[in-house]
N, C-alpha and C positions, 0 to 999 in steps of 0.2 A: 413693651415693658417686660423685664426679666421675672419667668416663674420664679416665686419666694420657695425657699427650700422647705418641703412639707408641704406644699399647699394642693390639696385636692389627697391628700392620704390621710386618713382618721390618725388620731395623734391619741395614741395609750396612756391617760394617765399613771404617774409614776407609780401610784402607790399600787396599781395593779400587777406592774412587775414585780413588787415588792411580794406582795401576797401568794404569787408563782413562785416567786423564788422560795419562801420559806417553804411552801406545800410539798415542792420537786426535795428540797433536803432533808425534810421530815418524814413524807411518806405517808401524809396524813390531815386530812383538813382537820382534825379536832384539835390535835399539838398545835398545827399552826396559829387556829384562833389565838389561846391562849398566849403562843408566842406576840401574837398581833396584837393583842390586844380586844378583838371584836369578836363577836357572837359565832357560831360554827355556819348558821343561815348568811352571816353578811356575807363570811368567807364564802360560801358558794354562791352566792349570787356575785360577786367579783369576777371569781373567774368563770359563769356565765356570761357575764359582760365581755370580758374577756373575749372568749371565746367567738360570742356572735360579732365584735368586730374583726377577729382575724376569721372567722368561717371555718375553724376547725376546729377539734378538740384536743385538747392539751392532757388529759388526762384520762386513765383509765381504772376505775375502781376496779379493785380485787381484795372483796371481804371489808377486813375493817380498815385496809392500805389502800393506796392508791400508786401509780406506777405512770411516767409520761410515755405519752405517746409519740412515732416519733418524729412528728410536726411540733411538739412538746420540745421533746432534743433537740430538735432547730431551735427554739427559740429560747433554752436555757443558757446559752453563750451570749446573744445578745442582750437577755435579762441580767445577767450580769453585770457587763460593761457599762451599760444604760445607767444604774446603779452606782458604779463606781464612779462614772463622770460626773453621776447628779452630786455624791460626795467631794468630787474635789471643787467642782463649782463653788460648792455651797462654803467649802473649808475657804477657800483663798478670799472671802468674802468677811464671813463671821469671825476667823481665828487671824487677819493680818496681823496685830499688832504682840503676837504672839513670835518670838524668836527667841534662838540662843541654844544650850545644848542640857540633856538630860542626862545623868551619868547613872545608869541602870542594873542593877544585878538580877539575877534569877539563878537557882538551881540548873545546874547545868541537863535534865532531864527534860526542861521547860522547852529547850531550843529547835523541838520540832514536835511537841506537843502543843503549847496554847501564845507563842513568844511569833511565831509569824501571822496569824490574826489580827496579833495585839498590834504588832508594830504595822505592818501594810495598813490597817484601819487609820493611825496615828499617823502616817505620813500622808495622808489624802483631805485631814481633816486640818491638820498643822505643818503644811509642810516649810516653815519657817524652823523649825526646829530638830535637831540634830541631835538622836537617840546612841548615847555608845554604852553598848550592850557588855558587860561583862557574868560569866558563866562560872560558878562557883562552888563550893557547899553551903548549907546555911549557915553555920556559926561562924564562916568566914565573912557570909556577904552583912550579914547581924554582927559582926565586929567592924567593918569598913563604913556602916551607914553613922554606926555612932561615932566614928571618930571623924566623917565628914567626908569621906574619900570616895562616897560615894550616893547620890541624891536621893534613890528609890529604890528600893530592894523589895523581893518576894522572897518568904523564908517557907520553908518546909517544917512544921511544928504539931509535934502531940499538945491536945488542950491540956492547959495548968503547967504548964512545961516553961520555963525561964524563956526560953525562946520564944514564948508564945506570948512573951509580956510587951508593952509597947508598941503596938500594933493595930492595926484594923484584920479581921479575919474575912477578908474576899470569896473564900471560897473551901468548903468540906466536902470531905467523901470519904470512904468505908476504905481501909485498906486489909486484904482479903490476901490469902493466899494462893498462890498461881505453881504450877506446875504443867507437866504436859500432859495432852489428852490421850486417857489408855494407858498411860506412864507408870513408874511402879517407885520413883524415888521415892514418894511420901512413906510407903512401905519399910524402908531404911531405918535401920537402928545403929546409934542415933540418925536423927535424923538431919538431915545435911541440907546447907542452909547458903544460896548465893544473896550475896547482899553489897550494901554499899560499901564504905571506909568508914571508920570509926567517927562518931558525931553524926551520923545523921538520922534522925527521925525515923525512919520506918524503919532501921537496924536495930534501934534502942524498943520502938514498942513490937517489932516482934520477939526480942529476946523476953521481952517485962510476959507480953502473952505465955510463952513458952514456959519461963520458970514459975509462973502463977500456976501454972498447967501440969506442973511436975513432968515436964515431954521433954525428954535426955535431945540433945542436937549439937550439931559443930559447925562451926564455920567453914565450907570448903570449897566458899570463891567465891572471891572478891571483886570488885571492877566500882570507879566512882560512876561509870554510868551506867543505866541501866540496859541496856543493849549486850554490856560484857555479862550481866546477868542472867536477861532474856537466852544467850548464847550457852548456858550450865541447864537451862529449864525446858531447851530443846531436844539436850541431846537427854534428856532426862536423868542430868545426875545430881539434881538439887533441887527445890521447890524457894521460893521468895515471895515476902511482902511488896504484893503492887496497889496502886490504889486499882478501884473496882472499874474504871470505864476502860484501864490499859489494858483489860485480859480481856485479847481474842484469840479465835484459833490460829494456830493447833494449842495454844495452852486453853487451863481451863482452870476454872475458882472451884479450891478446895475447902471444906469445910470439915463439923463436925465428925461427916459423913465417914472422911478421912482419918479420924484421930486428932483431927488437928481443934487447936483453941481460936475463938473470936479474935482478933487484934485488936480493932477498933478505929475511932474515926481517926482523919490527920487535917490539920488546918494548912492553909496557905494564907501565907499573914504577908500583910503591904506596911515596911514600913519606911517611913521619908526623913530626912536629918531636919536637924533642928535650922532655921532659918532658908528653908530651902524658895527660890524663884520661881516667877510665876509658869516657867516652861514646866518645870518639876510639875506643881497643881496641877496644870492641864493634863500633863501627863496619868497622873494618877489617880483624877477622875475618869479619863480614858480605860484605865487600868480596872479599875472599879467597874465600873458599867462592861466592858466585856463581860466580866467577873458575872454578873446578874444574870447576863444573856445564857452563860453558860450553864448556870446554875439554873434555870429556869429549863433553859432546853432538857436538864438528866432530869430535872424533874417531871416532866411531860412522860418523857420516855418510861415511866416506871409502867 
């Protein structure tokens, strides 16, 4: 009789890769509980269990972090995968009766910030259905949902703001000023300012900061994405409104400390047209719940 595939090797319940996987990206079994859901004790007895069925250790605390080990590194690729099959299994199951196409906008900033999670998640879980992505400004992609042209939009929005109207708010965060580390633009009178094109959000409330602030400044480049920004704040001839998880080095968040005024929070608002299909829904429940994950995750992180 032919050996069955798996038979005489222990078989890792899934939800153990699970609890690896969040721990290796975290860097921390307390964040991960809470990402998980369970107590910071269940989380380590897991990957105890873990552990004694693969006979090695997977991880190594240092302090209040933890760091894998690298029989750990061996097995975060196939933790993974494992993962990702269990999802499409489960997708081509639960979501069949799901098809047809979603016609999607975002801020063109999103397209390698939170827009390839979003959508890889969406095609493993729905893959009946056919995401066409289009990359915009807000008050463009907030003029195209209401007129129909397009089924689900993410807008970039100061709260109380017109833009901010009609909407679910998915997702906040502090938009903070960024310059480079050791830099000296901030020091500049006026003070010079890279930013987006005219309309959009974090151009209008760093100016509102600024002249609340009585702080002189100029516009001295422009770019609709933020990368042609990023590129004025490197070579340090201008400092910009980023939201707070996009500044890493070599830039750095300016503050008070700087001269500089608070900005304050920015929404990302979901909004969907009127009479939209059931691919749309699924879609923007999808859209939503990443939204939580991530939102939970910066929260851990404080």
């Amino acid at each position: 009789m032919e050996k069955l595939p798996g038979s005489g090797t222990p078989l890792i319940d899934i939800e153990l890769y699970r609890t690896f996987l969040v721990i290796a990206e975290t860097s921390s079994f307390s964040k991960a509980s809470e990402l998980i859901g369970r107590t910071p004790s269940a989380v380590s007895m897991q990957i105890k269990k873990l552990e004694t069925m693969l006979g090695v250790s997977v991880f190594v605390r240092e302090g209040r972090s933890v760091r894998l080990t690298s029989e750990g590194e061996a097995l975060l690729g196939y933790a993974r995968r494992i993962l990702m099959l269990n999802e499409e299994a489960v997708g081509l199951f639960v979501s069949p009766s799901v098809e047809g196409e979603v016609r999607f906008g975002a801020p063109s900033d999103f397209g390698t910030r939170f827009l390839p999670n979003i959508l890889s998640r969406f095609a493993r879980s729905h893959p009946g259905v056919n995401v066409d992505v289009h990359l915009d400004g807000s008050p463009m992609l907030d003029e195209k949902v209401r007129k129909g042209e397009l089924d689900l939009v993410l807008c970039t929005a100061r709260p109380g703001t017109k833009l901010a109207e009609g909407g679910e708010v998915v997702y906040s965060e502090p938009l903070v000023w960024a310059g480079l580390e050791g830099g000296i633009a901030y020091e500049r009178d006026p003070l010079p300012l890279a930013v987006s094109n005219p309309g959009c959000p974090w151009r209008r409330a760093a100016r509102i900061a600024l002249d609340a602030a009585q702080k002189p400044y100029r516009i001295s480049y422009t770019s609709f994405h933020s990368a042609g920004q990023e590129a004025a704040l490197l070579a340090d001839l201008a400092v910009a409104p980023f939201p707070a998880s996009i500044v890493e080095a070599p830039m750095q968040i300016l503050d008070k400390r700087h001269g500089l005024p608070t900005i304050g929070d920015y929404h990302i608002i979901m909004k969907e047209r009127a009479r939209a299909g059931r691919a749309t829904h699924a879609f923007a429940e999808h859209v939503e719940e990443c939204f939580k994950e991530i939102s939970l995750g910066s929260a851990t992180a404080v």
